[in-house]
Backbone as numpy.savetxt, mean C-alpha at the origin, in Angstrom:
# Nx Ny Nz CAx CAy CAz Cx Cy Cz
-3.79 16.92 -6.10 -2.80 16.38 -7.04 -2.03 15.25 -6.37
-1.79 14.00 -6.60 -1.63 12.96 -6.59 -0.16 12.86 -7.45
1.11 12.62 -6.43 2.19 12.02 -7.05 2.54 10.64 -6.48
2.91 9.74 -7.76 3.09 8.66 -7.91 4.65 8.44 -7.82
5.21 8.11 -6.42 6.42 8.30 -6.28 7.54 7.37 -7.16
8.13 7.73 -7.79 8.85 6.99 -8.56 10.83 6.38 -7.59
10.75 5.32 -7.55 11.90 4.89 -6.61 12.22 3.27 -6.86
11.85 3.05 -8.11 12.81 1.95 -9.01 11.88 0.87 -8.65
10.47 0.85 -8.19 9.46 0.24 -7.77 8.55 -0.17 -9.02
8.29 -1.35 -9.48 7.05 -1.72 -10.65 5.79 -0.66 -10.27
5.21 -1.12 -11.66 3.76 -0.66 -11.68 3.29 0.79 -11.74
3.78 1.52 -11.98 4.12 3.06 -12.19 3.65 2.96 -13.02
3.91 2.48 -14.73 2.77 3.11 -15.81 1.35 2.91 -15.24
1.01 0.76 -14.71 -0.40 0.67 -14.85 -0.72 1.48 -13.54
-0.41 1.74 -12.55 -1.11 3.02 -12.04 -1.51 4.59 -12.47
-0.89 4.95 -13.14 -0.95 6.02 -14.30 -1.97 6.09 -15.05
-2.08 4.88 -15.75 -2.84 4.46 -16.63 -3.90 4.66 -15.94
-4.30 3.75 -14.82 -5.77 3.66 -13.84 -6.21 5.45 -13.52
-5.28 5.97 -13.30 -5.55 7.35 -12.53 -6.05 8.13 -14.08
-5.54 8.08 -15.20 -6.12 8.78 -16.57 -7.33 8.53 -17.00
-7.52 7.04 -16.64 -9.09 6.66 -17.09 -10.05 7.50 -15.78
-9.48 7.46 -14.76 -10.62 7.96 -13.69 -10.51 9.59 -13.76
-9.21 10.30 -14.33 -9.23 11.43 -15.17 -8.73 12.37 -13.62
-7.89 11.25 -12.61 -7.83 12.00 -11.50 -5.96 12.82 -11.76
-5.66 13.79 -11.16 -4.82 14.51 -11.67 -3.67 13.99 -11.16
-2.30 13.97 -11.87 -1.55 13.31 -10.72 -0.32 13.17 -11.61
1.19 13.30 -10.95 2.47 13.37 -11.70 2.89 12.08 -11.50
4.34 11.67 -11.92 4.97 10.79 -11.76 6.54 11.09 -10.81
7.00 11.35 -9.85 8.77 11.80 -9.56 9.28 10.96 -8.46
10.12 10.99 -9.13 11.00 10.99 -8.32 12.70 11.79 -7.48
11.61 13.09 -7.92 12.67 14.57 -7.49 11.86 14.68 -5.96
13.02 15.00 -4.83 12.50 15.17 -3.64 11.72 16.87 -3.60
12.34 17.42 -4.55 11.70 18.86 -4.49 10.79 19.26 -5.26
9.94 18.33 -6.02 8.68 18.18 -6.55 8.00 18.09 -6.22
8.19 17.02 -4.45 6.89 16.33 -4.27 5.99 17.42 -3.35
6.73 18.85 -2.89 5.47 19.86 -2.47 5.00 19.84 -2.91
4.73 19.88 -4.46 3.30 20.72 -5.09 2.30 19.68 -5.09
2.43 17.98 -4.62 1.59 17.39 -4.49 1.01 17.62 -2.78
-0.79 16.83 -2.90 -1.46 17.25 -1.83 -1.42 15.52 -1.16
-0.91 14.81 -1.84 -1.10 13.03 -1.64 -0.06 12.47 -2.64
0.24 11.20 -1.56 1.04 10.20 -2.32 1.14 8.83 -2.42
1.44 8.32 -3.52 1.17 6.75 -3.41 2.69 6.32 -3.41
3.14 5.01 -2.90 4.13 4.59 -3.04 3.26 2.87 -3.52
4.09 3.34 -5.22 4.23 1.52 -5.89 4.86 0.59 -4.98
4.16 -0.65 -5.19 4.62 -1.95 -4.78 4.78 -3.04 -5.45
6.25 -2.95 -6.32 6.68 -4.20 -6.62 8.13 -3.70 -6.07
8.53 -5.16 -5.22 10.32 -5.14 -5.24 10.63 -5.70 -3.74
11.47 -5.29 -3.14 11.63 -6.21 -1.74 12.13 -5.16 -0.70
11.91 -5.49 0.44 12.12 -4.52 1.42 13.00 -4.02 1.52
14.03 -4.30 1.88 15.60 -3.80 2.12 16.16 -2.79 0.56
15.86 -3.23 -0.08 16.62 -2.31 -1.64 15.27 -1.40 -1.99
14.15 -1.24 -1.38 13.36 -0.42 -1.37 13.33 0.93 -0.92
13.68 0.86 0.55 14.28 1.62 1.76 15.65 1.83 1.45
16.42 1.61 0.84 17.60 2.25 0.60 17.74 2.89 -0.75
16.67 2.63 -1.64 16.26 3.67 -2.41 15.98 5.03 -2.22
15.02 4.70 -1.28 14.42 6.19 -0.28 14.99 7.02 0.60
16.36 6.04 0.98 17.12 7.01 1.66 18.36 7.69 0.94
18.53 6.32 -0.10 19.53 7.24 -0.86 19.25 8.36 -2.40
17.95 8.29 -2.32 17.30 9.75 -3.37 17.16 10.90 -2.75
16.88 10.60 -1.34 16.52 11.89 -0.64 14.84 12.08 -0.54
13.87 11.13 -1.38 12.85 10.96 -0.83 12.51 10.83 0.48
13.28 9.81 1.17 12.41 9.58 2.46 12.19 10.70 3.22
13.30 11.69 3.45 13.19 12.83 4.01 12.25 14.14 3.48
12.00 14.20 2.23 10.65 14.58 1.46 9.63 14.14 1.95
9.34 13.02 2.07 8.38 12.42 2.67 8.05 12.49 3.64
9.02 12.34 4.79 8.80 12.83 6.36 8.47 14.44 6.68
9.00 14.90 5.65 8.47 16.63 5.92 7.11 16.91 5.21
6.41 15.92 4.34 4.93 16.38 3.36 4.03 15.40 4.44
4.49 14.08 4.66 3.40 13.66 5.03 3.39 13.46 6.70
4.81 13.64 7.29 4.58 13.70 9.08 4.65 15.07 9.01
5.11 16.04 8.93 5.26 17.57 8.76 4.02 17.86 8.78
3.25 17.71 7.33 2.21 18.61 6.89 1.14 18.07 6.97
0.73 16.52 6.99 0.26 15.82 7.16 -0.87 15.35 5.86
0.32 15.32 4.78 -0.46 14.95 3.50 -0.84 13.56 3.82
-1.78 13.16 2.64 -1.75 11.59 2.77 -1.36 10.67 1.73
-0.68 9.70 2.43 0.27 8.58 1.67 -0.75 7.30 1.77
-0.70 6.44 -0.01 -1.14 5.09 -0.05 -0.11 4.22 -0.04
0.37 3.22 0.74 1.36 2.09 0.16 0.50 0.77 -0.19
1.59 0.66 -1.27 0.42 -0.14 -1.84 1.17 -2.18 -2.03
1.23 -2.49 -1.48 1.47 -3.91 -1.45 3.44 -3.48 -0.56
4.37 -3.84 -1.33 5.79 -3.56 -0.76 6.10 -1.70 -0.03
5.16 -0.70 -0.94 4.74 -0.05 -0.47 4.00 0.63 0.58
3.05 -0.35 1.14 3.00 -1.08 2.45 3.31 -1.26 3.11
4.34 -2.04 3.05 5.61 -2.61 3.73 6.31 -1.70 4.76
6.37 -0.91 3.62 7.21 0.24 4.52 7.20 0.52 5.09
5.55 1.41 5.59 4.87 1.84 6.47 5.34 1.41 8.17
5.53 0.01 8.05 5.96 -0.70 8.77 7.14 -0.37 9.96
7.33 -0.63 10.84 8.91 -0.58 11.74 9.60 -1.49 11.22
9.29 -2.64 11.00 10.35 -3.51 9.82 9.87 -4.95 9.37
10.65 -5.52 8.69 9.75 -6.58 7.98 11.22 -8.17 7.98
10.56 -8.80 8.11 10.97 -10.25 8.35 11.68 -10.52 6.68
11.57 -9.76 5.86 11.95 -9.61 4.50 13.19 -9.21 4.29
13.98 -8.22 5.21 15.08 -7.50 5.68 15.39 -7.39 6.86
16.47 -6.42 7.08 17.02 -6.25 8.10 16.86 -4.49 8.86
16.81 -3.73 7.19 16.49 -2.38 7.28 15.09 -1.77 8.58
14.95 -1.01 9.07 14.01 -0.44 9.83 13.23 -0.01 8.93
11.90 0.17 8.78 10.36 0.55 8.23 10.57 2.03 8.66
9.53 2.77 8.15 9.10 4.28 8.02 8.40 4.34 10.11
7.48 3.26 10.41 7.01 3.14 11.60 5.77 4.24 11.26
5.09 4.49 10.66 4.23 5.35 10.00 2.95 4.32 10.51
2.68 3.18 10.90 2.04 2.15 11.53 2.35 1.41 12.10
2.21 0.93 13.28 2.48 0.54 14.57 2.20 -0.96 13.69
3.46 -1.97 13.78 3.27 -3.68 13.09 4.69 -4.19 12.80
4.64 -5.39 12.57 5.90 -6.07 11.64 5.79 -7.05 10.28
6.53 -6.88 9.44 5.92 -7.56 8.00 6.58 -9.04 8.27
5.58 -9.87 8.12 5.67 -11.17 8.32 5.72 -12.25 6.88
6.53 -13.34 7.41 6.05 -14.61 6.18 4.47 -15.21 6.53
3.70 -15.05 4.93 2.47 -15.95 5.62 3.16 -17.19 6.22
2.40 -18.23 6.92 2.49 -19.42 7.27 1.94 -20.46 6.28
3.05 -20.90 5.18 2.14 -21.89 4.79 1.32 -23.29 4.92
2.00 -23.57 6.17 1.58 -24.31 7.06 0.20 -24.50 7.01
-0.87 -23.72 7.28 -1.77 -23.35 7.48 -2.78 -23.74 6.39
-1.86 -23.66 5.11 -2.64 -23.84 4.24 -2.91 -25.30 3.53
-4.15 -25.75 3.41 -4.31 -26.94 3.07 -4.56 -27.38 1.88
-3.80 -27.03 0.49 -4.13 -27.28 -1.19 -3.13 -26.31 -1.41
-2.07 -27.07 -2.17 -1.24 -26.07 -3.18 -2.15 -25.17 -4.32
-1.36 -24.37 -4.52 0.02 -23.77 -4.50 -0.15 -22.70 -3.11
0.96 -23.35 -2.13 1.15 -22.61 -0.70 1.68 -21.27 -0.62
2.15 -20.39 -1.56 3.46 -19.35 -1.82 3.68 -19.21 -3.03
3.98 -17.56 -3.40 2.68 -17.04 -3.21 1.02 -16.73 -2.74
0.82 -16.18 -2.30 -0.91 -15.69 -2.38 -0.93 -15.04 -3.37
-1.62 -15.25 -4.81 -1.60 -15.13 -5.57 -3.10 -15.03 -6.33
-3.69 -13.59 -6.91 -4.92 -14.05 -7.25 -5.94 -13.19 -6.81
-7.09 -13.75 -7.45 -8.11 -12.38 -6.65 -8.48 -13.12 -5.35
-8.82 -12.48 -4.29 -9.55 -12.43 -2.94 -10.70 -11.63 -2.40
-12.23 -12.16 -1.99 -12.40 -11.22 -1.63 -11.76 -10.41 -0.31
-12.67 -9.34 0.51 -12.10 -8.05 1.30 -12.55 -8.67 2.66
-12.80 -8.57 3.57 -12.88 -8.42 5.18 -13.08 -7.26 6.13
-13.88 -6.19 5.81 -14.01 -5.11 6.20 -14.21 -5.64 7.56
-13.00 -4.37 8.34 -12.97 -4.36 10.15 -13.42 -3.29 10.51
-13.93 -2.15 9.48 -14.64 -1.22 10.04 -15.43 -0.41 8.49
-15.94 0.23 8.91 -16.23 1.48 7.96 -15.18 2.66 7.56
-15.13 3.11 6.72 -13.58 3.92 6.02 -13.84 3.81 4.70
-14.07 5.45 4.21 -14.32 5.88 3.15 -13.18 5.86 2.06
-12.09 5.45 2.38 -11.15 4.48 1.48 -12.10 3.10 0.60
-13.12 2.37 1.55 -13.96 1.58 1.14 -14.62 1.74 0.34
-15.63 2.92 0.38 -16.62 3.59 -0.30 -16.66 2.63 -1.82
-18.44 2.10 -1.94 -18.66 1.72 -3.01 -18.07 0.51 -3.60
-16.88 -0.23 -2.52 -16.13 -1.25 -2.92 -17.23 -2.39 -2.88
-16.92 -3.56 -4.11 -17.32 -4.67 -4.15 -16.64 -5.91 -3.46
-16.76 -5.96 -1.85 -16.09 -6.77 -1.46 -15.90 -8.22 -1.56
-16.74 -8.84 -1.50 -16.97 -9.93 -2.37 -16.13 -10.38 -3.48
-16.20 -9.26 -4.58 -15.07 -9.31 -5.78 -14.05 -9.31 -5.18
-13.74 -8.39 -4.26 -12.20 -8.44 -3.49 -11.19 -7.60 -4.74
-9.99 -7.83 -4.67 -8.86 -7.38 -5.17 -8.19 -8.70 -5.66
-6.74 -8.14 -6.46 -6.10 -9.07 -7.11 -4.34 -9.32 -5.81
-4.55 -9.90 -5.75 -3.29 -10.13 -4.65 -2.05 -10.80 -5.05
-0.28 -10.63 -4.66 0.73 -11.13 -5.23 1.85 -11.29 -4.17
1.89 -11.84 -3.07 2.68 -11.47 -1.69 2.64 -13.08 -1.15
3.87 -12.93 -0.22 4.17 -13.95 0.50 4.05 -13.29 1.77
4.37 -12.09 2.00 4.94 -11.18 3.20 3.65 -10.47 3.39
3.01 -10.48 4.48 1.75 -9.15 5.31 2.05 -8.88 6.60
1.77 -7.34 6.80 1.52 -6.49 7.60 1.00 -7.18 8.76
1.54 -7.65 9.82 1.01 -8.10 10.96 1.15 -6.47 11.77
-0.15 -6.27 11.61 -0.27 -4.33 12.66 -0.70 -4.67 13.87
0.00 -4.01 15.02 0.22 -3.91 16.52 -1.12 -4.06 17.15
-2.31 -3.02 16.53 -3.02 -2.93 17.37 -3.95 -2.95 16.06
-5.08 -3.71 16.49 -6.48 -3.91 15.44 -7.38 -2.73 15.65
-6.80 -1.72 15.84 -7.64 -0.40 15.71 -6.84 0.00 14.05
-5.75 -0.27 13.72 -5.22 0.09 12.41 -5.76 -0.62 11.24
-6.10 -1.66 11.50 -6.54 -2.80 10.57 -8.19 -2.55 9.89
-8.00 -1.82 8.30 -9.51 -1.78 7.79 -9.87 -2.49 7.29
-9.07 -3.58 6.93 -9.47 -4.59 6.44 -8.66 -5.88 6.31
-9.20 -7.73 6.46 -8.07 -8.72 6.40 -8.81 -9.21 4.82
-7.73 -10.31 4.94 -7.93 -11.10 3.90 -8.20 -12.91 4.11
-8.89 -13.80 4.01 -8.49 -14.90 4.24 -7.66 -15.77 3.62
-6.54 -16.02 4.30 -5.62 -16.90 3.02 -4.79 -17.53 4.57
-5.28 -18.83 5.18 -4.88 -19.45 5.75 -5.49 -18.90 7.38
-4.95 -17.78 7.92 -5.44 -16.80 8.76 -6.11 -15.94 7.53
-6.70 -15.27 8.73 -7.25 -13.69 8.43 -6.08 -12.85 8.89
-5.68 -12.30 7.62 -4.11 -11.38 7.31 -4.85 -10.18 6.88
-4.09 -8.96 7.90 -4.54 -7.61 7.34 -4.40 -7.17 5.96
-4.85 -6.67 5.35 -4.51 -6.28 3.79 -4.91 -5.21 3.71
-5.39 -4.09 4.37 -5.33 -2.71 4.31 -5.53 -2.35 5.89
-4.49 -1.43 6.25 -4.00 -0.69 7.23 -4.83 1.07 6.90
-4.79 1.35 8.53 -5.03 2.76 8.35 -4.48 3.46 9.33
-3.92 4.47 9.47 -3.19 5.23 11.31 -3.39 6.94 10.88
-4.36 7.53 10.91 -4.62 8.88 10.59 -4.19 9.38 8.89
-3.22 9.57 8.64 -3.09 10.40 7.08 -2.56 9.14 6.53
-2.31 8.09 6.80 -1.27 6.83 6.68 -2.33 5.85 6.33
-2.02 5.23 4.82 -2.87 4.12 4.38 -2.12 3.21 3.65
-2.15 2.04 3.86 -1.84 1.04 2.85 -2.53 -0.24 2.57
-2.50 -1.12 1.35 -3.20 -2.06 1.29 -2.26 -2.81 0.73
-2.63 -4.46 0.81 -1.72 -5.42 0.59 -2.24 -5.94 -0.68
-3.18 -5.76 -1.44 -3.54 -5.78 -2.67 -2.61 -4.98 -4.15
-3.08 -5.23 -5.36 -2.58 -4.11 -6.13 -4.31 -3.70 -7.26
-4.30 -2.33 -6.44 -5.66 -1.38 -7.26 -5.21 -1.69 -8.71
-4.21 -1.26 -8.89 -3.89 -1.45 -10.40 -4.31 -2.24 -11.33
-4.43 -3.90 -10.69 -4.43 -4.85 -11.63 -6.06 -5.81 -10.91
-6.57 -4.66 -10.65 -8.16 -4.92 -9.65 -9.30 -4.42 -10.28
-9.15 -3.97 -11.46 -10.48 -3.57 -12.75 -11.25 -2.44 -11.56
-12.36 -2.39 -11.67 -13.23 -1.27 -11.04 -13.51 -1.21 -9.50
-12.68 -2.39 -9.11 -12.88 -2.49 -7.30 -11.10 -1.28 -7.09
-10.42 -1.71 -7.87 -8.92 -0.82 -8.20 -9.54 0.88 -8.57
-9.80 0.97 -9.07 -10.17 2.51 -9.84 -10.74 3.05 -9.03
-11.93 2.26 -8.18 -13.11 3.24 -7.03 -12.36 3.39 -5.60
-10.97 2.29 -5.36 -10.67 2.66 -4.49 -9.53 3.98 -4.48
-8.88 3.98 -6.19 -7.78 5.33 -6.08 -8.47 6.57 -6.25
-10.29 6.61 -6.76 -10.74 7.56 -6.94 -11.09 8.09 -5.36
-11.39 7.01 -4.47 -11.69 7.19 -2.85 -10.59 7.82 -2.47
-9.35 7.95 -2.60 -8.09 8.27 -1.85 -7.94 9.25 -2.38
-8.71 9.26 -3.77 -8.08 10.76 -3.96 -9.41 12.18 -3.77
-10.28 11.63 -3.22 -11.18 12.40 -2.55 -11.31 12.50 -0.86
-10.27 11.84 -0.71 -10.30 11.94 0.66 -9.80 13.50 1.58
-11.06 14.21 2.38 -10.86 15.26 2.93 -9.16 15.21 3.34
């Protein structure tokens, strides 16, 4: 069972929505004493770092969270700002990250990039697989995902990194550190490369 943490974050219905068509089971809360009866969790990503994290600390989630998924060792998706979190902290704020992955959330460089529009990354991309990871399973990389960020996951050590993206550099866009996953994409708004990857997470041993 799959809860979809609710913490004033977009995209909560169309993830809902995605998880009904794939018929995978899964609540919506944002009560800290709900989230036992889930076995996994996603954290939505729309919104900005700092008023994200003080969401989480001031619901009483984060500490829910630190006891299901460092405690018990459920597994958590972040999913674009959701992501973020994961993080020790992000160039977006000032607040400290979850540290749930060894990195810091960075501004792309638009520098780098040679044809407007520089900022946003905006759009579909394809994937960059850095390893094998059944989070992957069946993905059409090529098609890639639909992407909406200025800010990525620069992770410490490229043993975390399952996958980049090219958009100026090669920028991580899905992280992995044992029960701990996030991607810098949104499944949601990613048609059947989106659906096979929340049906992957939610079959994950």
């Amino acid at each position: 069972m799959i809860c979809i943490v609710e913490y004033g974050s977009g995209n909560v219905g169309a993830l809902a929505n995605l998880l009904k068509r794939r018929r995978i089971p899964f609540f919506i809360s944002g009560n800290s004493s709900e989230m036992a009866k889930a076995d996994r969790f996603i954290l939505p990503g729309v919104g900005a770092f700092d008023p994200t994290m003080e969401q989480l600390l001031q619901s009483g989630i984060l500490a829910a969270l630190e006891q299901e998924v460092v405690g018990k060792g459920k597994a958590v998706l972040g999913i674009c700002v959701g992501m973020h979190l994961l993080a020790e902290g992000s160039e977006e704020g000032t607040r400290p990250g979850l540290g749930w992955v060894p990195g810091y959330v960075r501004k792309i460089d638009a520098s780098k990039r040679n044809r407007p529009p520089l900022l946003p990354h905006m759009g579909w991309n394809s994937l960059l697989p850095q390893m094998e990871h059944p989070l992957l399973n069946g993905i059409d990389c090529d098609r890639g995902f639909y992407y909406l960020h200025s800010y990525f996951f620069d992770a410490s050590d490229d043993e975390h990194v399952m996958a980049r993206v090219r958009y100026g550099d090669e920028l991580p866009c899905a992280v992995t550190r044992g029960n701990v996953f996030g991607v810098q994409f949104h499944p949601e708004k990613s048609h059947e490369n989106g659906e096979r990857l929340l049906q992957n997470f939610a079959e994950l041993a």
